[in-house]
C-alpha positions in Angstrom: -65.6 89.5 60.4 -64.0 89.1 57.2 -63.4 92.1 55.4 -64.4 92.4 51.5 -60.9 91.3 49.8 -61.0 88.5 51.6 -64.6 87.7 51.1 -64.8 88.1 47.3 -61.2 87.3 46.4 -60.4 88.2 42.5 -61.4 85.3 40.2 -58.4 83.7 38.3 -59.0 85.6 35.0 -59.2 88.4 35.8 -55.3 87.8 37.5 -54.6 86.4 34.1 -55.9 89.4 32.3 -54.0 91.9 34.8 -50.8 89.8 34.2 -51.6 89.8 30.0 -52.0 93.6 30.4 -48.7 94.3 32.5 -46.7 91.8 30.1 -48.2 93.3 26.9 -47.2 96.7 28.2 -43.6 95.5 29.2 -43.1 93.9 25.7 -44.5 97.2 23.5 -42.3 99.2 25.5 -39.1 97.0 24.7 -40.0 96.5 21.1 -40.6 100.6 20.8 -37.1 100.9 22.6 -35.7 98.6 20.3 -37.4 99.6 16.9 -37.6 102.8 17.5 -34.5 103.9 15.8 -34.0 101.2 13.6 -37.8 101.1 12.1 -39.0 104.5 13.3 -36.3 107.2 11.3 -35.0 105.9 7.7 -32.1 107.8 6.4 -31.6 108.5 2.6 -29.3 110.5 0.6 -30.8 113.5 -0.8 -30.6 115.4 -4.6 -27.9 117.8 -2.6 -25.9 114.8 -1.2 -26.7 115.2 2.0 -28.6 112.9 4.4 -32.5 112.8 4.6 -34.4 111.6 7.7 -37.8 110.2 6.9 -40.2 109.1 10.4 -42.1 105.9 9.6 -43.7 105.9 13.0 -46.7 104.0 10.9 -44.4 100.8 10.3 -43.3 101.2 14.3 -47.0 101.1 15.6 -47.3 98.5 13.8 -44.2 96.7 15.1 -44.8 97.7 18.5 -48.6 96.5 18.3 -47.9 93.0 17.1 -45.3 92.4 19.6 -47.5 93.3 22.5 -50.6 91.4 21.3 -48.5 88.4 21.3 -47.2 88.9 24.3 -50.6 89.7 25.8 -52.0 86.1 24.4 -48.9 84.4 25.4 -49.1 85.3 29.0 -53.1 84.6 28.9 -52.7 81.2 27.2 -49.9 79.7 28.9 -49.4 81.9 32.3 -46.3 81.5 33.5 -45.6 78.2 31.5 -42.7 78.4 29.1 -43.2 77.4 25.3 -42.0 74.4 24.9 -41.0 72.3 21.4 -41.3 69.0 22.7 -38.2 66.8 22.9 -37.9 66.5 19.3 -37.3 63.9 17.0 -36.4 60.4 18.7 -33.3 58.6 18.1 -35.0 56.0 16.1 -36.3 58.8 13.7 -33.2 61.0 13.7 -31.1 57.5 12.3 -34.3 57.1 9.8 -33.7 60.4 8.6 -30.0 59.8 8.4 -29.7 57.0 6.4 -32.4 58.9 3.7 -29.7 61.6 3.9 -27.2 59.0 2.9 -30.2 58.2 0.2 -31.0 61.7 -0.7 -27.3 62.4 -0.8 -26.0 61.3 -4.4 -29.0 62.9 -6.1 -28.3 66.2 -4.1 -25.1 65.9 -5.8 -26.1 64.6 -9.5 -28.5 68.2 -9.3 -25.2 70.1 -8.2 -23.7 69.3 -11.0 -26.6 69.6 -13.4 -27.0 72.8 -12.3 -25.0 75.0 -14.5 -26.7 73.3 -17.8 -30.1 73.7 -16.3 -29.3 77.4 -15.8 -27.0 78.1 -18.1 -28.9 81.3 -19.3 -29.5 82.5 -15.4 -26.4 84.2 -15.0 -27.9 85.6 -11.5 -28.5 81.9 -10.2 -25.0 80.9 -11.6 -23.5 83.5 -9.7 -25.7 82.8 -6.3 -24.3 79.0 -6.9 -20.9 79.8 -6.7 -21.5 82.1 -3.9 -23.0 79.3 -2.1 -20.3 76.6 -2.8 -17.4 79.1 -1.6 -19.6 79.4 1.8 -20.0 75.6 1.5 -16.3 75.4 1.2 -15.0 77.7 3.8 -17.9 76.6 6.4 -16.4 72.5 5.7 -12.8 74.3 6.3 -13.9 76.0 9.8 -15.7 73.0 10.7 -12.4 70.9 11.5 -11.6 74.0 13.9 -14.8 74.6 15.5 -16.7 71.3 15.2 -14.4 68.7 15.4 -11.3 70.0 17.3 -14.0 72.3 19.3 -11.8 75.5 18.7 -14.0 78.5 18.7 -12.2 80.8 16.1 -13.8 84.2 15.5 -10.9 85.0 13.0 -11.3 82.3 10.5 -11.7 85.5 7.6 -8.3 86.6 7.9 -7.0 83.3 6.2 -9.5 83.6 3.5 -7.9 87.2 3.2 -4.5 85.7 3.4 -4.9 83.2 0.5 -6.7 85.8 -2.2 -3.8 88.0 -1.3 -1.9 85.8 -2.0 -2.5 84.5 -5.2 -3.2 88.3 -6.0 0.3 89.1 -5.2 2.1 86.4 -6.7 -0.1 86.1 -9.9 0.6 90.1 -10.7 4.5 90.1 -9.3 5.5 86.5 -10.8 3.5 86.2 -13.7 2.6 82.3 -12.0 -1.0 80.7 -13.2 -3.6 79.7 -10.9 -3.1 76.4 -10.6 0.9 76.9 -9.3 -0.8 79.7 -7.3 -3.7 77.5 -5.9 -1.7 75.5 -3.6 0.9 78.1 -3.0 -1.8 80.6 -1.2 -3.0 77.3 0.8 0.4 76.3 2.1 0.7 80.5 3.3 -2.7 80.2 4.9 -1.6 77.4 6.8 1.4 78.6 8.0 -0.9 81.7 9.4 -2.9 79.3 11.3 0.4 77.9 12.7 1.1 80.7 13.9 -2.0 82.0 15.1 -1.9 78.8 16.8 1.2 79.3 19.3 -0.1 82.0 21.1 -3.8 80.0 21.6 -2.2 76.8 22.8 -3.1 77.6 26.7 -7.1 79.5 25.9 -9.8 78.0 25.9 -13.7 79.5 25.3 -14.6 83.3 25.5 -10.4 83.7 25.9 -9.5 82.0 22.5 -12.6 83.5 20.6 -11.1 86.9 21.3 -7.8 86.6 20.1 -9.0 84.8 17.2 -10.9 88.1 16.6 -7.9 90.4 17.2 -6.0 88.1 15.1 -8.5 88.6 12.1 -8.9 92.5 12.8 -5.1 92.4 12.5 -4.7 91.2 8.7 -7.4 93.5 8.0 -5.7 96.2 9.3 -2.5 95.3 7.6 -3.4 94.7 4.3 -6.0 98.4 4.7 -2.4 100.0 6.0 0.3 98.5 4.4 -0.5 100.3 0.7 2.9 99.5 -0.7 3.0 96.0 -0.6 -1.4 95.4 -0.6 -2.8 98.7 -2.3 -4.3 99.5 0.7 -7.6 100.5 1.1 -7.7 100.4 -3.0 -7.4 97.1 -2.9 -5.7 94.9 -5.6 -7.0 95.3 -9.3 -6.8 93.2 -12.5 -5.8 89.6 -11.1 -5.8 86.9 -13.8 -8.6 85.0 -14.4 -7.9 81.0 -14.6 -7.6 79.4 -17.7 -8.8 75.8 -19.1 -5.5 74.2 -18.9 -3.5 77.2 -20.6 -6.9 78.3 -23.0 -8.1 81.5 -21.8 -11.7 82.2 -21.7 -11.7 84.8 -24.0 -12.5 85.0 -27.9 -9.3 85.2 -29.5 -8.5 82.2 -31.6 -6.4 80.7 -29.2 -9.4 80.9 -26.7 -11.6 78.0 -25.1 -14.8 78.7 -27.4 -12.3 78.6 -30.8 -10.2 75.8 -29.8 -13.2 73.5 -29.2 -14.9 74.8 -32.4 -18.0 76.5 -30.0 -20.1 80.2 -30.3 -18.1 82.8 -27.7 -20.0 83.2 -24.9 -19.0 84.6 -21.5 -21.2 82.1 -19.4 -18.4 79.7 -20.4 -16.0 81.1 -17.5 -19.3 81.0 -15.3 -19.5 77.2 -15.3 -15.8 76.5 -15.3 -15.6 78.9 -12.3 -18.7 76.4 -10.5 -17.3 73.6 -11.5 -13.6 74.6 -10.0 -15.1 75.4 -6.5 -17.7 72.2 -6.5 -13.6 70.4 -7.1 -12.7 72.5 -4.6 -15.6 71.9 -2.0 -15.9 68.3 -2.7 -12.3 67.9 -2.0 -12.3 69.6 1.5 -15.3 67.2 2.4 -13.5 64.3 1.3 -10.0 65.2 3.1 -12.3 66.4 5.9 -13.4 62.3 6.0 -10.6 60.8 5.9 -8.5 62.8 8.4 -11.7 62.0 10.7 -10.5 58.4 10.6 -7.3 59.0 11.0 -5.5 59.0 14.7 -5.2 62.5 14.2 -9.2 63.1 13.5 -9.8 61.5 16.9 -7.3 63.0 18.5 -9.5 66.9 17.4 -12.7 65.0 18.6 -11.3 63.7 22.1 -9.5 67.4 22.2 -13.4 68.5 22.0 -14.7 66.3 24.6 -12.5 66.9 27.2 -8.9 68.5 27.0 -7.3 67.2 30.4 -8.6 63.5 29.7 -7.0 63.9 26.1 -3.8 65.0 28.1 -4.0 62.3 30.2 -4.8 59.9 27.7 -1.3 60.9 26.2 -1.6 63.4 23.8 0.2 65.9 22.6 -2.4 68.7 22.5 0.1 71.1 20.9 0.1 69.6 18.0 -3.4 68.4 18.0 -4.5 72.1 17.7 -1.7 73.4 15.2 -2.7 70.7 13.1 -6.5 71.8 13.6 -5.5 75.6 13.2 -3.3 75.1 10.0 -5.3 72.2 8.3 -8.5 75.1 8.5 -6.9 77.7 7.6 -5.1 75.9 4.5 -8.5 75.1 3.2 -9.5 78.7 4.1 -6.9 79.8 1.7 -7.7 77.8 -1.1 -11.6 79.7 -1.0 -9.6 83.1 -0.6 -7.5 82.2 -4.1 -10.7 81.2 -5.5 -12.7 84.3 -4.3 -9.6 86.7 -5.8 -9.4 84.9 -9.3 -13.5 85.2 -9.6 -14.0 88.8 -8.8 -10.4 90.0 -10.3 -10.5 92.6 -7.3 -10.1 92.3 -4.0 -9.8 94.7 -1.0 -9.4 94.7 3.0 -13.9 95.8 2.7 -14.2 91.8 1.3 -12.6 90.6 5.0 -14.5 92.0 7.7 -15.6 90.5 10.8 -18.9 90.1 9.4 -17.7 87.4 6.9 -16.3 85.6 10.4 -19.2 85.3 11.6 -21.6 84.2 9.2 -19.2 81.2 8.8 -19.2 81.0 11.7 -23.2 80.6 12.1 -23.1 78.1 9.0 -20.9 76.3 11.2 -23.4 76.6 14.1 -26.6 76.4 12.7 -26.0 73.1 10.5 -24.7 71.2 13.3 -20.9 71.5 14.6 -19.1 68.2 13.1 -21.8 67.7 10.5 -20.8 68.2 6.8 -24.3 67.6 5.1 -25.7 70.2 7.7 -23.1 72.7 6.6 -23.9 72.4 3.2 -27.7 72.8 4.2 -27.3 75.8 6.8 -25.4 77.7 3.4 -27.7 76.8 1.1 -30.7 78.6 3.5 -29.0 81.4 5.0 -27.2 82.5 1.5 -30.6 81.6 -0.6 -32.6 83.4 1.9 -30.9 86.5 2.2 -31.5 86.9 -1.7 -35.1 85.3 -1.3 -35.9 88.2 1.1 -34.3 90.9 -0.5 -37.0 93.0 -1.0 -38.0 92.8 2.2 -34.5 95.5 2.0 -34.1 96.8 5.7 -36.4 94.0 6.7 -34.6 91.1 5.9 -32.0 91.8 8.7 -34.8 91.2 11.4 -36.4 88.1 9.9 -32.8 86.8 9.1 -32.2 87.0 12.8 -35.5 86.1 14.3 -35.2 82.9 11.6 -31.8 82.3 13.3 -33.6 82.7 16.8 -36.3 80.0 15.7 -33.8 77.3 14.7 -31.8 78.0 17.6 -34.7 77.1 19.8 -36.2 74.4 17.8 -32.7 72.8 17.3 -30.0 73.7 19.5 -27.5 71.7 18.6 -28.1 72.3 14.7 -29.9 71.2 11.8 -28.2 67.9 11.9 -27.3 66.3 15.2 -26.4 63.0 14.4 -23.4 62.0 12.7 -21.6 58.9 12.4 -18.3 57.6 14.8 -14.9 57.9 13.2 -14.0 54.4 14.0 -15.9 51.5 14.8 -15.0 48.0 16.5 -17.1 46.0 14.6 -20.8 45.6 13.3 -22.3 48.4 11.1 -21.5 52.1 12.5 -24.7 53.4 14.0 -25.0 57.4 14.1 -24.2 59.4 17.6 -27.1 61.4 18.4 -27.0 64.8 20.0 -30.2 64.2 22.2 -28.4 61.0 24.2 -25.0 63.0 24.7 -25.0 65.3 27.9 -22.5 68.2 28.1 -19.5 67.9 30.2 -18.5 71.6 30.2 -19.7 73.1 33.6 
């Protein structure tokens, strides 16, 4: 005789609701592990100075609850089956949408430029523009390293932090003007990525990322110790501002506003500023291009495809990656000049290893190679940290769980598809990400 289990075995949902209930359970207690201090205790200074802990064990259940209830209707929904996005666009569609980039592009760029006389009286949105551009500018720069040489460089803030020393330094000691200065901080930034790049030539992957993060920690360190020659940790103070070939921005009589008979107003430097870096930017795109199509370009894309065929292929990979290295981190140092003639002060706290990264994700999140996705991963991850900045604490986790979400949905970046460097013939027709499989074991 059979015995009862085996006679009336368990029907399949209530297997599904057991397995809902233990995943739901799992997934509240992870959240409340990881939320707990983070969301749970908020820490504020009080009248006497010192630190107040407030519990906000409301905004936690909350948290916690959310998490497990969609956890519970995952695992009852789908079972054991994994979300899945679908393949995602086609190639056919992904070269559509390409060529209405190349469409969409120009008018992207006619609004760029419009933008400080449509705003002219936002100084906030002014000031988010140029914030934007100099992450536009520095993400194009890391972009040769990281997405076309396929150099992962965790230290790429430490030549932005060479170049606004720079001009800092020789602007206050030499009395020389920002456009002598300009160039002169990008040829010293470069010569840091030289020699950042000897001691790399051999690492490859996790190996390279972490002395390209010691590397950066190093300058920081330098400039936060070395208070005779930086300021140290009180930074440098009262840099010149650029001028409009020799006419200050100010409102003397030999000023900009007198000379061209206009009314003061301060929002003058504002647009000259977003106009320089939009130069700036648009020039490191446009070198970017045209070094792409150069033998060196596609020696840093067949240095990212595969590094012993490039070797065998007969190239000197030494200088295929100091070029990469200093041609980055000269561009690097043109943002860092920029960056210390806006503000007028800089300090070691402007160069952190935070600033690395979030280059670094530009570079990752818009597409490695891709300059319109780099421009487009800025824009949203600059505009949305200010579009969610009331969220205060808040914004962190749907900053990252956005990240997550494009991540997942797009891999390889916002934009996959980009164009060859050189073509034999015909009309060049775009590479996309979905037909290429990874080599790299």
């Amino acid at each position: 005789m059979r015995n009862d289990a085996a006679a009336h075995p368990p029907s399949r949902f209530a297997s599904s609701l057991g397995a809902a209930i233990k995943s739901a359970v799992l997934a509240g207690l992870v959240a409340f592990g990881l939320f707990s201090l983070m969301i749970g205790f908020y820490t504020d200074r009080g009248p006497t100075g010192g630190l107040i802990v407030t519990e906000r064990f409301e905004s936690l259940t909350i948290i916690v609850a959310v998490v497990a209830a969609g956890a519970f209707l995952r695992t009852l929904l789908l079972g054991d089956r994994q979300i899945s996005f679908g393949p995602g666009l086609s190639p056919g569609w992904q070269l559509r949408l390409k060529r209405f980039g190349g469409l969409v592009a120009p008018l992207l760029l006619g609004f760029a430029c419009l933008v400080p006389v449509i705003f002219y009286d936002n100084r906030y949105l002014l000031d988010l523009s140029i914030l934007i551009l100099t992450y536009v500018m520095l993400g194009w720069g890391l972009n040769i390293v990281v997405g076309l040489a396929g150099l992962l460089d965790l230290g790429y803030v430490a030549f932005y932090a060479v170049g606004a020393y720079s001009y800092a330094l020789l602007a206050q000691n030499f009395g020389l003007s920002f456009w002598i200065c300009l160039p002169l901080a990008g040829i010293l930034a470069a010569f840091w990525g030289i020699l950042l790049g000897f001691p790399v030539l051999r690492l490859r992957g996790d190996y390279l990322a972490i002395v390209t993060l010691a590397f950066g920690e190093i300058i920081r360190l330098v400039l936060l110790n070395w208070q005779d020659f930086t300021g140290g940790p009180n930074g440098i103070s009262g840099i010149p501002r650029p001028s409009f070939f020799g006419l200050p921005f100010t409102a003397d009589e030999d000023g900009f506003a007198a000379t061209f008979g206009l009314e003061f107003s301060p929002t003058h430097r504002l647009v000259f500023l977003f106009y320089l870096i939009l130069a700036l930017a648009l020039l490191t795109s446009w070198v970017t291009r045209r070094l792409r199509r150069l033998p060196v370009g596609r020696a840093w894309e067949a240095l990212r495809e595969d590094e012993i065929a490039c070797r065998a292929l007969g190239i000197n990979t030494t200088n295929v990656k100091l070029s990469a290295f200093a041609t980055g981190a000269m561009f690097g140092g043109f943002a860092g000049s920029f960056f210390a003639t806006r503000q007028g002060f800089i300090s070691p706290e402007s160069f952190t290893f935070s600033e690395s990264a979030m280059i670094l994700a530009i570079v990752v999140l818009g597409g490695m190679g891709s300059q319109i996705g780099v421009a487009i991963a800025a824009i949203v991850m600059l505009g949305g940290f200010e579009l969610f900045r009331e969220f205060e604490q808040y914004r962190m986790i749907v900053f990252g769980a956005a990240m997550v979400a494009i991540m997942i949905w797009r891999p390889r970046g916002i934009v996959t598809a980009r164009e060859p460097s050189v073509t034999l013939q015909g009309r060049p027709a775009a590479i996309v990400a979905d037909t290429v499989q990874d080599t790299a074991a």
